[in-house]
Biotite code that builds the C-alpha atoms (Angstrom):
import biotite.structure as struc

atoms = struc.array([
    struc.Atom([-10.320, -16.734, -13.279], chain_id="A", res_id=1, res_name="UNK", atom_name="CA", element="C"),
    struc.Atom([-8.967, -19.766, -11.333], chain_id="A", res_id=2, res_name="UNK", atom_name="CA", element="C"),
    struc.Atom([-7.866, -20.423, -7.898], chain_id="A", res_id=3, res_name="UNK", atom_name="CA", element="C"),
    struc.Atom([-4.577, -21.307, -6.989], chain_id="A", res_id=4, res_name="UNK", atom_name="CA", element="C"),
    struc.Atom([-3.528, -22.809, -3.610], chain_id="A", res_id=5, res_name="UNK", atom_name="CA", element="C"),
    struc.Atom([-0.755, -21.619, -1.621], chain_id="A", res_id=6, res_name="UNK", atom_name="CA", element="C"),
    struc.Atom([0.900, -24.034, 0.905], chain_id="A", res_id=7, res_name="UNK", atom_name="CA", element="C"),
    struc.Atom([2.554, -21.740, 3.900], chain_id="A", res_id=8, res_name="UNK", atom_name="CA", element="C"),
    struc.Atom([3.799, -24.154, 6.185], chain_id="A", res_id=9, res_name="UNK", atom_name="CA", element="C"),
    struc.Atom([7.234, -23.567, 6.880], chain_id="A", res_id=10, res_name="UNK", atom_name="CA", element="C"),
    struc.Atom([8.250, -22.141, 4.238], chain_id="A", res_id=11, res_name="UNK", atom_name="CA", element="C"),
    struc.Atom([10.109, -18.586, 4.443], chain_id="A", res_id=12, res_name="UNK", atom_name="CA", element="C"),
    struc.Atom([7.444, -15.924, 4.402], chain_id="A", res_id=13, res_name="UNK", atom_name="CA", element="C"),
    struc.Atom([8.914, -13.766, 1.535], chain_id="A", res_id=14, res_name="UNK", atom_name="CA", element="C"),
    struc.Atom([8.702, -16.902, -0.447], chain_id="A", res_id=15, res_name="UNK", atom_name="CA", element="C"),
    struc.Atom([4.930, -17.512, 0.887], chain_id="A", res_id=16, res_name="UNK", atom_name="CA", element="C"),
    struc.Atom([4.381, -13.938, -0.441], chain_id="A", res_id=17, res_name="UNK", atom_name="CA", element="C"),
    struc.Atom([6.251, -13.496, -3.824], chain_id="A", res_id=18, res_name="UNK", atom_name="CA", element="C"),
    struc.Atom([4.251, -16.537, -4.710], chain_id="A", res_id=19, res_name="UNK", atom_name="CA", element="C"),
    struc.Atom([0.849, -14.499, -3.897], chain_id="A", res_id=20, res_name="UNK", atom_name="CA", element="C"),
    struc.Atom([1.900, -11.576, -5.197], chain_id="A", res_id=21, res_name="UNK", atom_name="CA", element="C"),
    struc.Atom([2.246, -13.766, -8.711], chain_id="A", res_id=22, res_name="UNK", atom_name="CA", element="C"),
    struc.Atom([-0.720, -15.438, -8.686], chain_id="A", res_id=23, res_name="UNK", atom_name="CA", element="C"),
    struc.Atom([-2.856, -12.289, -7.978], chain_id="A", res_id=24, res_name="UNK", atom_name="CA", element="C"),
    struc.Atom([-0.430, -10.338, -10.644], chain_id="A", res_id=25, res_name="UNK", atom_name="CA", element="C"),
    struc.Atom([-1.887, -13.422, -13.257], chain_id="A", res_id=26, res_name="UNK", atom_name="CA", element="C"),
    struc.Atom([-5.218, -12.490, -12.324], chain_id="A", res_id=27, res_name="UNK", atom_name="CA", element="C"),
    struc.Atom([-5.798, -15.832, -9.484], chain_id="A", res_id=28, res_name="UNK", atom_name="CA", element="C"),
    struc.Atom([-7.601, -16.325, -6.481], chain_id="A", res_id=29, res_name="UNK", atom_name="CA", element="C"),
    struc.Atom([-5.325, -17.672, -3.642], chain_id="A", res_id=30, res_name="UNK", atom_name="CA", element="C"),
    struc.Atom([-5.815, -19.773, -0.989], chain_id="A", res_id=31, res_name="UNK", atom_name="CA", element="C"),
    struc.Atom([-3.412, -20.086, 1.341], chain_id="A", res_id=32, res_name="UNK", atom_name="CA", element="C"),
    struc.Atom([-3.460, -22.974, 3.428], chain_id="A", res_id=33, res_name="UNK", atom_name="CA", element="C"),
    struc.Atom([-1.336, -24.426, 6.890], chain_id="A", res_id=34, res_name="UNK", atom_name="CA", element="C"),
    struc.Atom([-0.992, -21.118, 8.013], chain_id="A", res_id=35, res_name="UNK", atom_name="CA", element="C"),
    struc.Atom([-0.134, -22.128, 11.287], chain_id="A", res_id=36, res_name="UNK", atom_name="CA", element="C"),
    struc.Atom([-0.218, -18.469, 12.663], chain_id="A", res_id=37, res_name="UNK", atom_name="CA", element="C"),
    struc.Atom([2.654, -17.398, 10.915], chain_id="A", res_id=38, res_name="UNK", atom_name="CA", element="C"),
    struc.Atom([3.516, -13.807, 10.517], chain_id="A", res_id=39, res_name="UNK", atom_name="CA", element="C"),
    struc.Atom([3.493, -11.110, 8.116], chain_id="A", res_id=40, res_name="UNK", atom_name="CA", element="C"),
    struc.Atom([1.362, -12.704, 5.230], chain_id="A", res_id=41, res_name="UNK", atom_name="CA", element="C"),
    struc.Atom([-0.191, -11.342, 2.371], chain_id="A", res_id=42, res_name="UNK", atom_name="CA", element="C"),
    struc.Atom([1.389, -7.965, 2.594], chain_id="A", res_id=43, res_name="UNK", atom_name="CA", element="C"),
    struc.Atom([1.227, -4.723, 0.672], chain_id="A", res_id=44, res_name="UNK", atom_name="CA", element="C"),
    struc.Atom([-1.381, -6.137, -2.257], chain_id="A", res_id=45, res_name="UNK", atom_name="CA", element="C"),
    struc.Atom([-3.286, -4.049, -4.503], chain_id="A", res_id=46, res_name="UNK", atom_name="CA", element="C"),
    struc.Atom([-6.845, -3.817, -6.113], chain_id="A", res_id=47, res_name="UNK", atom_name="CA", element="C"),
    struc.Atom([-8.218, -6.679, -7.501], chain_id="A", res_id=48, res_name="UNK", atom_name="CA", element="C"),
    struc.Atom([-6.434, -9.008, -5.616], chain_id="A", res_id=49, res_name="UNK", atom_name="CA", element="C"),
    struc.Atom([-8.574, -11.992, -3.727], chain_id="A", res_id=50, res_name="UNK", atom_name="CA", element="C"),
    struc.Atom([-6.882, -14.002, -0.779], chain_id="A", res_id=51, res_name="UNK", atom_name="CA", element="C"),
    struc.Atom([-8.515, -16.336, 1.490], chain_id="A", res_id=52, res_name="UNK", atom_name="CA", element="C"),
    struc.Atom([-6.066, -17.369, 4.436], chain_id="A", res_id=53, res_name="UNK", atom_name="CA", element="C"),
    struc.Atom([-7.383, -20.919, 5.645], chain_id="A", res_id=54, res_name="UNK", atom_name="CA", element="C"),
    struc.Atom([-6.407, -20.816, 9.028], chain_id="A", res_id=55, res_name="UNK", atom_name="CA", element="C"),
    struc.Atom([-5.292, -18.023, 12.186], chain_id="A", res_id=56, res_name="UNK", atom_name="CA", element="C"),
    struc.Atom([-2.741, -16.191, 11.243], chain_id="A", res_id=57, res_name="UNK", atom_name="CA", element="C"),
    struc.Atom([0.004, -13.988, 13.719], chain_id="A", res_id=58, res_name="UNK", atom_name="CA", element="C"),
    struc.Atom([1.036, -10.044, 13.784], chain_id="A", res_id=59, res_name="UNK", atom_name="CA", element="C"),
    struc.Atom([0.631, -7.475, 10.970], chain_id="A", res_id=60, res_name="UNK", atom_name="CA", element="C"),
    struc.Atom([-1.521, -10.019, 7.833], chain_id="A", res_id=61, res_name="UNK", atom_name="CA", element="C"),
    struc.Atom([-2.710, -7.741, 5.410], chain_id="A", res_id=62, res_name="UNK", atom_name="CA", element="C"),
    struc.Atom([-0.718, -5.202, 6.329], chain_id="A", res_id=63, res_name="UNK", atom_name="CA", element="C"),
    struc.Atom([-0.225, -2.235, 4.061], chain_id="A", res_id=64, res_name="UNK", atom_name="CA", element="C"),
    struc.Atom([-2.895, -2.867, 1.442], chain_id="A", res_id=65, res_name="UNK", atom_name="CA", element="C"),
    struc.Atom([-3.414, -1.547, -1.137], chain_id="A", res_id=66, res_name="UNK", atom_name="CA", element="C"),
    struc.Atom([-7.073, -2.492, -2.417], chain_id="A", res_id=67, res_name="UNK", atom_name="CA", element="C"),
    struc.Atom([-7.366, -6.499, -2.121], chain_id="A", res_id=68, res_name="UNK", atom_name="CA", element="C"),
    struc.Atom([-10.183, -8.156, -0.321], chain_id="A", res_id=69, res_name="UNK", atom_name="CA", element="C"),
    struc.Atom([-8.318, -10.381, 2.398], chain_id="A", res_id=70, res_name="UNK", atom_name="CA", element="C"),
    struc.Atom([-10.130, -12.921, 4.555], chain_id="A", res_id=71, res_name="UNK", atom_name="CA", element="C"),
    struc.Atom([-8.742, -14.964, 7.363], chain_id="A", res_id=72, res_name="UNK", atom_name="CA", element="C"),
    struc.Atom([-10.445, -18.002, 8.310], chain_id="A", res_id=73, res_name="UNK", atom_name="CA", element="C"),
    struc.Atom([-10.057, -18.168, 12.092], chain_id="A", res_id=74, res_name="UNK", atom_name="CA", element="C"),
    struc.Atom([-8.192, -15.627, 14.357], chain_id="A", res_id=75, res_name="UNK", atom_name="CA", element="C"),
    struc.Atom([-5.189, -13.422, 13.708], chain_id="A", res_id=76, res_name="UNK", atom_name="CA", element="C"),
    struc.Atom([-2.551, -11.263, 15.978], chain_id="A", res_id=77, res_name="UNK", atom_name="CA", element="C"),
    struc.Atom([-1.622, -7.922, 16.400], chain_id="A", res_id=78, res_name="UNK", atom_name="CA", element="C"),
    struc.Atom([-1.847, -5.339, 13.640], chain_id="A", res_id=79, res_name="UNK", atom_name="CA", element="C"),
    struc.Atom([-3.818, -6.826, 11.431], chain_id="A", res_id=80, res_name="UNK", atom_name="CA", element="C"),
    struc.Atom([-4.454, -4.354, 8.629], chain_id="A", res_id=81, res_name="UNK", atom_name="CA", element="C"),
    struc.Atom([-2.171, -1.876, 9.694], chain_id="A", res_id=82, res_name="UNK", atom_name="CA", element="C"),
    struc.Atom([-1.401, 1.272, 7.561], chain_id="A", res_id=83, res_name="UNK", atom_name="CA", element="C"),
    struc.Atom([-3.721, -0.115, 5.023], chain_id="A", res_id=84, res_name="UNK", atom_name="CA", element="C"),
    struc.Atom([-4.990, 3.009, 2.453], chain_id="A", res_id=85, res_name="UNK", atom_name="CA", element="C"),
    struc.Atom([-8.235, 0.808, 0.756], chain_id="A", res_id=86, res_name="UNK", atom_name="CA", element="C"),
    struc.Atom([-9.654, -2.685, 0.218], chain_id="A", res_id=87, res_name="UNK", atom_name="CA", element="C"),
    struc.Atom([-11.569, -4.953, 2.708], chain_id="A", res_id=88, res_name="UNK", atom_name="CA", element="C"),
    struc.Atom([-10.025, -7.246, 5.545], chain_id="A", res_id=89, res_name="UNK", atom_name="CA", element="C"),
    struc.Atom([-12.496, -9.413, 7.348], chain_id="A", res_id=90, res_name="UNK", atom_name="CA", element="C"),
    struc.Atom([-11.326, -11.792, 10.246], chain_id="A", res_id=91, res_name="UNK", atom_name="CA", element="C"),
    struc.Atom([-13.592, -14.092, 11.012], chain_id="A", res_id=92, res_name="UNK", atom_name="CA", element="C"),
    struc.Atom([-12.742, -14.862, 14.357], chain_id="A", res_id=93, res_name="UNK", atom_name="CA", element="C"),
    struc.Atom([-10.939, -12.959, 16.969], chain_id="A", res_id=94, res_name="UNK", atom_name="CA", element="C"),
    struc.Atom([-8.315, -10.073, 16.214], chain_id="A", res_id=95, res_name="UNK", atom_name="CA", element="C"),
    struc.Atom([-5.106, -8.842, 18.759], chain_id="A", res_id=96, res_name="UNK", atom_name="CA", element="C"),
    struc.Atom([-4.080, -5.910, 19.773], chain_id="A", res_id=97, res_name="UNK", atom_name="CA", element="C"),
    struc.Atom([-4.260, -3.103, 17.352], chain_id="A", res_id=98, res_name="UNK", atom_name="CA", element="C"),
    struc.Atom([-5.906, -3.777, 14.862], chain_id="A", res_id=99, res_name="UNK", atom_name="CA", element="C"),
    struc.Atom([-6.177, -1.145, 11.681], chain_id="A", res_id=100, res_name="UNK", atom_name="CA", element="C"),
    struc.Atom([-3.858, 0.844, 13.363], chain_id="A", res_id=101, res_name="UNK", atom_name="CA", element="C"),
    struc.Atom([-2.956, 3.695, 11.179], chain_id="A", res_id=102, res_name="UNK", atom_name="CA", element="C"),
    struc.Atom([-5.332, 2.653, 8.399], chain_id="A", res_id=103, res_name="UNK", atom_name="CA", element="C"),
    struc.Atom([-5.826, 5.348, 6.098], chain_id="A", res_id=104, res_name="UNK", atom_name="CA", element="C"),
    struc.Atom([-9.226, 4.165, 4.171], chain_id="A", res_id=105, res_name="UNK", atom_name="CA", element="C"),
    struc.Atom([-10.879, 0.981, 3.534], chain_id="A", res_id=106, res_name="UNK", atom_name="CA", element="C"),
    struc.Atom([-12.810, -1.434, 5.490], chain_id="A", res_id=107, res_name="UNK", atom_name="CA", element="C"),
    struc.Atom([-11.647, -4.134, 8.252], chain_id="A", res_id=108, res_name="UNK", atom_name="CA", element="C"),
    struc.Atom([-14.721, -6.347, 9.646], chain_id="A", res_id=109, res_name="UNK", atom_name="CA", element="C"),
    struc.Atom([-13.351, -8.598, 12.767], chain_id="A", res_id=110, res_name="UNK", atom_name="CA", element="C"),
    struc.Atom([-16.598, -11.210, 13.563], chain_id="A", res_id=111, res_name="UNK", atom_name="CA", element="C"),
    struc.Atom([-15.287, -11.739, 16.918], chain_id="A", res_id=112, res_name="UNK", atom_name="CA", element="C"),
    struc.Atom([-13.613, -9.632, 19.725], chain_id="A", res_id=113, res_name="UNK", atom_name="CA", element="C"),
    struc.Atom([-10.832, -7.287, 18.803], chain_id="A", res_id=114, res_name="UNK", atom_name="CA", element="C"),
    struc.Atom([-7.758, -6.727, 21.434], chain_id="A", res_id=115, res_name="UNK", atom_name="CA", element="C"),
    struc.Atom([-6.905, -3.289, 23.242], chain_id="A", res_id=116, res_name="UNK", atom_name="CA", element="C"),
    struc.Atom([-5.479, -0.664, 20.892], chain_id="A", res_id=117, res_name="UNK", atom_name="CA", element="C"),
    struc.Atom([-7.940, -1.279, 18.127], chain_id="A", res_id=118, res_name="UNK", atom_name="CA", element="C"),
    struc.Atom([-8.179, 1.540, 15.411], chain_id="A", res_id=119, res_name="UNK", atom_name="CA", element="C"),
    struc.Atom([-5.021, 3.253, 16.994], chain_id="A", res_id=120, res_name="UNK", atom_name="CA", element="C"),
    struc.Atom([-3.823, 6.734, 15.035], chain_id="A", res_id=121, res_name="UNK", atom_name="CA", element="C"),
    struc.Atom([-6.506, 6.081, 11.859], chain_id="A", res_id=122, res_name="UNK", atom_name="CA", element="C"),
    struc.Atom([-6.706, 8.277, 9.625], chain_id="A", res_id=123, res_name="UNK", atom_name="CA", element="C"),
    struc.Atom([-9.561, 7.193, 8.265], chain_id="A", res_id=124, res_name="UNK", atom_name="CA", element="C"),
    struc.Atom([-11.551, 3.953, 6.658], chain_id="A", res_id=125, res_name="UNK", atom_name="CA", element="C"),
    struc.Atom([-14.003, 2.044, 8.358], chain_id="A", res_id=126, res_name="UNK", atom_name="CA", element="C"),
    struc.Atom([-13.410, -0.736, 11.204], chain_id="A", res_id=127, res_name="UNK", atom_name="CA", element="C"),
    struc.Atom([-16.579, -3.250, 12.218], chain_id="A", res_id=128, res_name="UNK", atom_name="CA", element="C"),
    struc.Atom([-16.109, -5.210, 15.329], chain_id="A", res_id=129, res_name="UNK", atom_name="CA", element="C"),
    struc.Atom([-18.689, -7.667, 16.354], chain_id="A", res_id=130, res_name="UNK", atom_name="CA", element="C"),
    struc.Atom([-18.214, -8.445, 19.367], chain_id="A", res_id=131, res_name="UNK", atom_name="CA", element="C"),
    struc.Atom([-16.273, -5.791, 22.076], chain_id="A", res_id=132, res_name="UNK", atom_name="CA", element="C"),
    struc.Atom([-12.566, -3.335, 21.639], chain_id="A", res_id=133, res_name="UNK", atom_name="CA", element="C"),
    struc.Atom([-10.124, -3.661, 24.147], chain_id="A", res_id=134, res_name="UNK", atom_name="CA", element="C"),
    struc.Atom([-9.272, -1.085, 26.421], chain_id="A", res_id=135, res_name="UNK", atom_name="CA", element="C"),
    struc.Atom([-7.469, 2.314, 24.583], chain_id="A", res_id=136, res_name="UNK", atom_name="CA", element="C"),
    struc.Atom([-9.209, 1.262, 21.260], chain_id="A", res_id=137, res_name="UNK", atom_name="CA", element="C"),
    struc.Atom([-9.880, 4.476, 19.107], chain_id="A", res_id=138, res_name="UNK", atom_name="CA", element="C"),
    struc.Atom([-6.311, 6.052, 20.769], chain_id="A", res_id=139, res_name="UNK", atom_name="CA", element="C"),
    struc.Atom([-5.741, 9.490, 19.026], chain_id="A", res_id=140, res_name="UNK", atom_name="CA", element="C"),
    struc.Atom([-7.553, 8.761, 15.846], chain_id="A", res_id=141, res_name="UNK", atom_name="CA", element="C"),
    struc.Atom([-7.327, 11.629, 13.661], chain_id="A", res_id=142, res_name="UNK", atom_name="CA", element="C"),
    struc.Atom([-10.378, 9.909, 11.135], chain_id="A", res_id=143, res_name="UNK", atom_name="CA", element="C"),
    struc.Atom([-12.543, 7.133, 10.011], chain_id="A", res_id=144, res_name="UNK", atom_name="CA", element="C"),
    struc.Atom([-15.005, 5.407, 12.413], chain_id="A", res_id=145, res_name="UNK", atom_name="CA", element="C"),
    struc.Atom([-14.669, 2.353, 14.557], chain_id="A", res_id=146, res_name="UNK", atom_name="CA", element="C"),
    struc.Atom([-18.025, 0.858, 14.991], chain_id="A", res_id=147, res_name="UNK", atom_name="CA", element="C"),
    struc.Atom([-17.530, -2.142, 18.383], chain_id="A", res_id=148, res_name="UNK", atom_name="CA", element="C"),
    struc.Atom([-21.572, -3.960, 18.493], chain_id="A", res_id=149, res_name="UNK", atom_name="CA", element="C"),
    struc.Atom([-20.306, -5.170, 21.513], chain_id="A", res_id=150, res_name="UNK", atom_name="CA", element="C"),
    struc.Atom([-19.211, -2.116, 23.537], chain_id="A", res_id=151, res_name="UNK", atom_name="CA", element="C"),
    struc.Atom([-15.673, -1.350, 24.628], chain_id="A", res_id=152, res_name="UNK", atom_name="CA", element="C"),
    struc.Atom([-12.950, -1.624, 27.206], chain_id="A", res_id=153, res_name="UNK", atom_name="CA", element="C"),
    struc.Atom([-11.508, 0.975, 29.699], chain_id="A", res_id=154, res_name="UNK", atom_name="CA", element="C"),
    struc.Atom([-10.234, 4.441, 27.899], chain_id="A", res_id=155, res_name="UNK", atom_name="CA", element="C"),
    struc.Atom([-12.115, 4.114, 25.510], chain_id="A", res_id=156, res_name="UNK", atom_name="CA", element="C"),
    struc.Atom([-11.044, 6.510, 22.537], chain_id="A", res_id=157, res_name="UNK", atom_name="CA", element="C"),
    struc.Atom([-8.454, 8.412, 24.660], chain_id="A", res_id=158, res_name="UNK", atom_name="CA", element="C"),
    struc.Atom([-7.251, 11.514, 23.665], chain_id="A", res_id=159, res_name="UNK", atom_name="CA", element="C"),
    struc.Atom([-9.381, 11.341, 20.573], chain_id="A", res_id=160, res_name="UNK", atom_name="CA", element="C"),
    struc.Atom([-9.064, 14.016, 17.340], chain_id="A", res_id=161, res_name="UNK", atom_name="CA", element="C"),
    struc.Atom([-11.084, 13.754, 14.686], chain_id="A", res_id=162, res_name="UNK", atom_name="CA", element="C"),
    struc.Atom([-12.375, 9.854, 14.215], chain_id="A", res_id=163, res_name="UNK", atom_name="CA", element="C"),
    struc.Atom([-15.743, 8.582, 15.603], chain_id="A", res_id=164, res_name="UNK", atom_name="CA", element="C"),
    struc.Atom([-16.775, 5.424, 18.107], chain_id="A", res_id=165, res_name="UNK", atom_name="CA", element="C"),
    struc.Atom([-19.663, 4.205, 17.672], chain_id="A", res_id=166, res_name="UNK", atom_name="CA", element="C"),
    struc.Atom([-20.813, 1.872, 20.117], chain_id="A", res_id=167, res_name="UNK", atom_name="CA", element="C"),
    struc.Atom([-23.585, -0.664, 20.664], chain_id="A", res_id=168, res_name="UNK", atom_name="CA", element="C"),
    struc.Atom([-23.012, -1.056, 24.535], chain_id="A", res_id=169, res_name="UNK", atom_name="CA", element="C"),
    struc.Atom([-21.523, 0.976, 26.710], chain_id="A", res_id=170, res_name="UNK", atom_name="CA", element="C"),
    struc.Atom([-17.679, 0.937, 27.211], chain_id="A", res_id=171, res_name="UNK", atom_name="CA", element="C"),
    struc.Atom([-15.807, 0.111, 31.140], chain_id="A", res_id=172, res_name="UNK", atom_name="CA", element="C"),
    struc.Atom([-14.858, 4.032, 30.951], chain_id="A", res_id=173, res_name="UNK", atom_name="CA", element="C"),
    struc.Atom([-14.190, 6.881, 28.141], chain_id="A", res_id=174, res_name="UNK", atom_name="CA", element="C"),
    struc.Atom([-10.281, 8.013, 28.025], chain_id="A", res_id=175, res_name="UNK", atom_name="CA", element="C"),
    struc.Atom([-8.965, 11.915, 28.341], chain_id="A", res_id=176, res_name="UNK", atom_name="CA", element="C"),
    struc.Atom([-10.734, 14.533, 26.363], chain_id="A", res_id=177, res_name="UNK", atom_name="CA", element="C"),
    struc.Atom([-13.654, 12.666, 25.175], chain_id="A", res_id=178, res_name="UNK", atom_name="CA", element="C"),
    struc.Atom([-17.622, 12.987, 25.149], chain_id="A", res_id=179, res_name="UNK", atom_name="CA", element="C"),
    struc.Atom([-20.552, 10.886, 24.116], chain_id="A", res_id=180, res_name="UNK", atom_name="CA", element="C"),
    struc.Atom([-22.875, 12.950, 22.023], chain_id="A", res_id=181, res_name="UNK", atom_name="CA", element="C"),
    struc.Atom([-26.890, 12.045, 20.323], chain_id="A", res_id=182, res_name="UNK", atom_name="CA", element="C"),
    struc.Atom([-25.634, 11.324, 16.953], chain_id="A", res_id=183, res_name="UNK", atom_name="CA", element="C"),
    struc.Atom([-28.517, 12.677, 13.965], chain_id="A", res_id=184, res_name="UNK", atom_name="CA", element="C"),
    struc.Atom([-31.160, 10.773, 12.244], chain_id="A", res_id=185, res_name="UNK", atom_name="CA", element="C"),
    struc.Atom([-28.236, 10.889, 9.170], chain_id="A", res_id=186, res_name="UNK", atom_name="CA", element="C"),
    struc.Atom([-25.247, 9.786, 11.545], chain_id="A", res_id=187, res_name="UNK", atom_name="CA", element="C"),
    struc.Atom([-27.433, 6.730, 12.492], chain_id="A", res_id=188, res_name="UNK", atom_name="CA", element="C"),
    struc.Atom([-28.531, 6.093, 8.824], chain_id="A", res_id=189, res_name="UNK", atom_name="CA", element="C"),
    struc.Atom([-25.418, 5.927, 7.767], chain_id="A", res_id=190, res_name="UNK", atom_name="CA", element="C"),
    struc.Atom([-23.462, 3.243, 10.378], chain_id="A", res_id=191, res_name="UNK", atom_name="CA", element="C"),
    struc.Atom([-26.420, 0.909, 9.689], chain_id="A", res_id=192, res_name="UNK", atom_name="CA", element="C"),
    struc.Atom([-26.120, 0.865, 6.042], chain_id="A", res_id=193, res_name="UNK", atom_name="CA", element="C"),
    struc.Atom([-22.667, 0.502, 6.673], chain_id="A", res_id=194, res_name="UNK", atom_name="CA", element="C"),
    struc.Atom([-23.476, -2.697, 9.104], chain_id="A", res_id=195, res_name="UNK", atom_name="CA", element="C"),
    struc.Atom([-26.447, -3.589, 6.892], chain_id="A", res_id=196, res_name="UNK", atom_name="CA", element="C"),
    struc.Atom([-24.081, -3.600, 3.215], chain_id="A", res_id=197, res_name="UNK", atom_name="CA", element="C"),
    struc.Atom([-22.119, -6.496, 5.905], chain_id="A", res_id=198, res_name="UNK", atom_name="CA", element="C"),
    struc.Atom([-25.138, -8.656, 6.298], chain_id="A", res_id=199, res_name="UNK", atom_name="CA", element="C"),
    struc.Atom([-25.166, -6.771, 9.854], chain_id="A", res_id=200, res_name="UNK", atom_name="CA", element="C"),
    struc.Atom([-29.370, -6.679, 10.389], chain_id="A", res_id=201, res_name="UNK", atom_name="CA", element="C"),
    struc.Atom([-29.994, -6.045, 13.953], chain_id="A", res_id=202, res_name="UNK", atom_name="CA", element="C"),
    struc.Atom([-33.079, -4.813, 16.035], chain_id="A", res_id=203, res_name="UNK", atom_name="CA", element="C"),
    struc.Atom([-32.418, -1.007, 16.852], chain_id="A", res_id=204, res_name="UNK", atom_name="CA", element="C"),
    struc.Atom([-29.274, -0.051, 18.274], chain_id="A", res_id=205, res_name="UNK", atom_name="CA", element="C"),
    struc.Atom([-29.270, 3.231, 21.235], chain_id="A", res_id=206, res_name="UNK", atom_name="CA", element="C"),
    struc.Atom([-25.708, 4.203, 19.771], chain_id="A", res_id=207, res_name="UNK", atom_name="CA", element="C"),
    struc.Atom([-23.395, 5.800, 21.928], chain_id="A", res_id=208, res_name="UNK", atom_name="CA", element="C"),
    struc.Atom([-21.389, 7.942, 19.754], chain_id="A", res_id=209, res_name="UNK", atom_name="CA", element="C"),
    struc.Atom([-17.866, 9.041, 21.138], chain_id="A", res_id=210, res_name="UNK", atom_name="CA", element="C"),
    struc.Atom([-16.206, 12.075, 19.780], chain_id="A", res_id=211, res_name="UNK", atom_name="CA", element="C"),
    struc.Atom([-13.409, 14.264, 20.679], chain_id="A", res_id=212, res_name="UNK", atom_name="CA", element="C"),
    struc.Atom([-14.472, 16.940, 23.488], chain_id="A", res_id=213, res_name="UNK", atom_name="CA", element="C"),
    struc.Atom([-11.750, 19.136, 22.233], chain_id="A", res_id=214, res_name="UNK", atom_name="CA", element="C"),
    struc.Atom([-9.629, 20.096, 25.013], chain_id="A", res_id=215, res_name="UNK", atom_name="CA", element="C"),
    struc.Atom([-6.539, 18.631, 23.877], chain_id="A", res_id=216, res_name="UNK", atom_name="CA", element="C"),
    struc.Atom([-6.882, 20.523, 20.520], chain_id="A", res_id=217, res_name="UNK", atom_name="CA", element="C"),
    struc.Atom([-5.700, 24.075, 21.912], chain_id="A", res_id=218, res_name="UNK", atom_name="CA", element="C"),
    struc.Atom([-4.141, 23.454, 25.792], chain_id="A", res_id=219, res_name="UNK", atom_name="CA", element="C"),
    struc.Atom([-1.303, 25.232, 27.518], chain_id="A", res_id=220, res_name="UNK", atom_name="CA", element="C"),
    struc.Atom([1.539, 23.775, 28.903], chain_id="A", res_id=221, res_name="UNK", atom_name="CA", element="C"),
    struc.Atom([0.796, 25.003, 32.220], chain_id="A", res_id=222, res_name="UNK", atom_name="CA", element="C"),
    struc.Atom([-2.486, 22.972, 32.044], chain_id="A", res_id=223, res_name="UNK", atom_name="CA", element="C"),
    struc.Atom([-1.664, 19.876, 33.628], chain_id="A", res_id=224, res_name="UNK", atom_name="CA", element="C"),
    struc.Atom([-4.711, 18.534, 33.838], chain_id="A", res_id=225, res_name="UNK", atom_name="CA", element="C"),
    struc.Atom([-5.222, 18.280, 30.564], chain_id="A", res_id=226, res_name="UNK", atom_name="CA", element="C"),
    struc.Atom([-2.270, 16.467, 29.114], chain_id="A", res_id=227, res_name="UNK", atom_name="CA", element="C"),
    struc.Atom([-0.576, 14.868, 32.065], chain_id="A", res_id=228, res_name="UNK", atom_name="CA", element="C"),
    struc.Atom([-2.640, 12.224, 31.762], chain_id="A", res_id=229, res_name="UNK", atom_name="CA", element="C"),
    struc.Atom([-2.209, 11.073, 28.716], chain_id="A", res_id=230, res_name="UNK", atom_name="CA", element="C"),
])
């Protein structure tokens, strides 16, 4: 297996991407290099596939995938990883608002801090964020976990249905129809092998786990206080 080096630059991004998509279809590596924040790379790409994006990158890289291991170099914009059903993403420094929104499975690892929004509508898949979610992160996710080391912003997993937070400091507030519960011996065992399978060792955590509280689930119309908020 070799590695082939992609020049972005300013090149048109469906070029930038038909050329990864034919290197990874030969069985390459890619490096992509002078990314220069530019939009929309490495897109829909399935298993097997290996990019390494030498630079920050802007909204929505990686989006869609399919099973490839992506990693960006520095920081990258909005949506990274959206919608994606499996694989691995790992941003290596700081990642804007909403990331893995709508991810259906797989893993995205941000090093740094990730923006407001993060984890937004999962349905399930695993995100890791180092360092602290912006406010809203966790917003109606129906699956998966979001696991923030660093704690979280305001509203924390508002309006919450069926995913977890899992938090290593405690977030500004919780958002509508939430609850912090003890999570079990198993729970526990679990995140940290998780964190642990990332090089992630760290003296012993007092999770706050966030959950649903349920109210939302089954409310009337007439209840105001339970939806108006939203």
């Amino acid at each position: 297996m070799s590695e082939v080096e992609i020049l972005a630059g300013a090149r048109p991004i469906r070029e930038v991407n038909e050329a990864i998509r034919s290197a990874v279809a030969r069985g390459d590596d890619v490096v992509v290099k002078d990314t220069r924040s530019r939009h929309n790379l490495a897109i829909g790409l399935g298993a097997g596939a290996r990019v390494r994006l030498e630079g920050s990158v802007g909204y929505y890289c990686g989006g869609l995938n399919c099973g490839a291991r992506v990693e960006i170099q520095r920081n990258a914009g909005w949506a990274v990883g959206e919608a994606m059903s499996d694989g691995e993403i790992v941003v290596n420094g700081y990642a804007g608002m909403s990331a893995g929104t709508s991810m259906l499975g797989g893993l995205l690892h941000i090093r740094g801090d990730a923006g407001p929004r993060c984890g937004v509508a999962m349905k399930g898949g695993d995100i890791i964020v180092e360092g602290k979610i912006g406010y809203l992160s966790g917003f109606m996710a129906h699956a998966g976990r979001i696991v923030a080391l660093g704690g979280a912003g305001d509203a924390c997993a508002d309006s919450l249905w069926g995913g977890e937070v899992w938090l290593g400091a405690s977030p500004k507030s919780l958002g509508v129809d939430t609850r912090e519960i003890e999570p079990s011996a198993d729970e526990v065992s679990s995140v940290e092998a998780l964190l642990e399978s990332r090089g992630l060792r760290r003296p012993e955590v007092d999770w706050r786990k966030i959950v649903s509280a349920q109210r939302l689930w089954h409310f009337q119309s007439r209840d105001a206080q339970a939806w108006l908020m939203i």
